[in-house]
N, C-alpha and C positions, 0 to 999 in steps of 0.2 A: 897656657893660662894658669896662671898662680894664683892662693889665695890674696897674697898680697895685691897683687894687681886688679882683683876682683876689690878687693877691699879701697883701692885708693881711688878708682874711678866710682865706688857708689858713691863717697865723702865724697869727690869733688863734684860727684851730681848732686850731691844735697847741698853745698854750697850755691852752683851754678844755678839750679832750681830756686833758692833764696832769694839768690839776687835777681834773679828772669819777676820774679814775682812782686818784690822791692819797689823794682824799676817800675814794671809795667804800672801797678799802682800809682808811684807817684807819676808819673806821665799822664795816668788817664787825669790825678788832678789837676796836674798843671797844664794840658793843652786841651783836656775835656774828652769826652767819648766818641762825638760824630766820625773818627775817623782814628783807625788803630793806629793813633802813633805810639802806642807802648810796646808794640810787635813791631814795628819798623826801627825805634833805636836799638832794642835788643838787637833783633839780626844784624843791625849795620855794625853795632859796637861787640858784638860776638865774634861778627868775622874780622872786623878790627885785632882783638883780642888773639884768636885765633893765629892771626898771619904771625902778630910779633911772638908768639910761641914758635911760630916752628921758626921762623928766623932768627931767633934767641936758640934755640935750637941748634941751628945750622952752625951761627957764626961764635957763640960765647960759651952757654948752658951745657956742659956732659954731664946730662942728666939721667937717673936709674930710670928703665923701662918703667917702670911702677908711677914716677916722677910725672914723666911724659906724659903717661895714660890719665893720672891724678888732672893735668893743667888743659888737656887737650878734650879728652873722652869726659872724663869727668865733668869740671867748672865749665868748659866751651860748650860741650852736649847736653847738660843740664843748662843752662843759660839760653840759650840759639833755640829757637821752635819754629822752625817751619811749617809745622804741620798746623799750627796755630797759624802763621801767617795764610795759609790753602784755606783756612776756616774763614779768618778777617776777609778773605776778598770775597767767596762766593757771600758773606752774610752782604756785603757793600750790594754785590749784585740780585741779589733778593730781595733789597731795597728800593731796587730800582735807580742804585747809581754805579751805571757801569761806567761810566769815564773816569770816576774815582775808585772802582776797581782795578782797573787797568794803569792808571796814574799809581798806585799802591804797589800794584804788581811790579812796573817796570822799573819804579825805584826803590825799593828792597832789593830786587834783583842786581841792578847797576851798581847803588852803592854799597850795597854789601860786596861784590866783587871786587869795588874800586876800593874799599877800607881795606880788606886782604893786600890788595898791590900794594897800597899804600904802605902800609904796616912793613910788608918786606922789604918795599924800597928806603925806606926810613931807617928800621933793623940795617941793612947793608950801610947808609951812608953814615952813620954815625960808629958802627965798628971798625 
């Protein structure tokens, strides 16, 4: 662990943070509050984001550790909140709408893993 490396992941958490918060905002205007869609595009488009990293990664990008840690730890880690999404469901369910807790839950979960594949199978076909 390098200062530099400590230094490129806080910046790219303060960006990632920026935009996690950006988003979430305009999300909650544009689709309204009853239901966290401003934590569900995040994650989905985090791990979006995320996949075509490391498969930029893989197949194009020889990028300095510092680089990686900067797009991945950084911008991706500061962006993506889960721990916010664990918040949005039990509040749904303290509501008293557990179907739309669980509806929340499974699709965060799914298409955040399906924008990951996706991302990489996309990265792979077009290099």
């Amino acid at each position: 662990m390098t200062p530099q490396l400590i230094l490129a992941v806080a910046a790219g958490g303060a960006l990632g943070s920026v935009a996690r918060y950006l988003v979430g905002i305009g999300s909650g205007k544009l689709f309204g509050a009853d239901f966290p869609w401003g934590t569900l595009i995040i994650n989905v488009t985090g791990s979006f984001l995320i996949g075509a990293f490391i498969g930029l990664f893989v197949s194009k990008w020889d990028l300095s550790p510092a680089m990686r840690a900067f797009l991945t730890v950084g911008i991706c880690g500061g962006y993506t909140t889960f721990s916010t999404f664990s918040l949005d469901a039990y509040y749904l369910i303290e509501r008293g709408q557990t179907l739309a807790s669980f509806a929340y839950v499974m699709a965060s979960v799914a298409l955040s893993v399906g924008a990951l594949i996706g991302a990489l199978q996309f990265v792979r076909a077009v290099s």
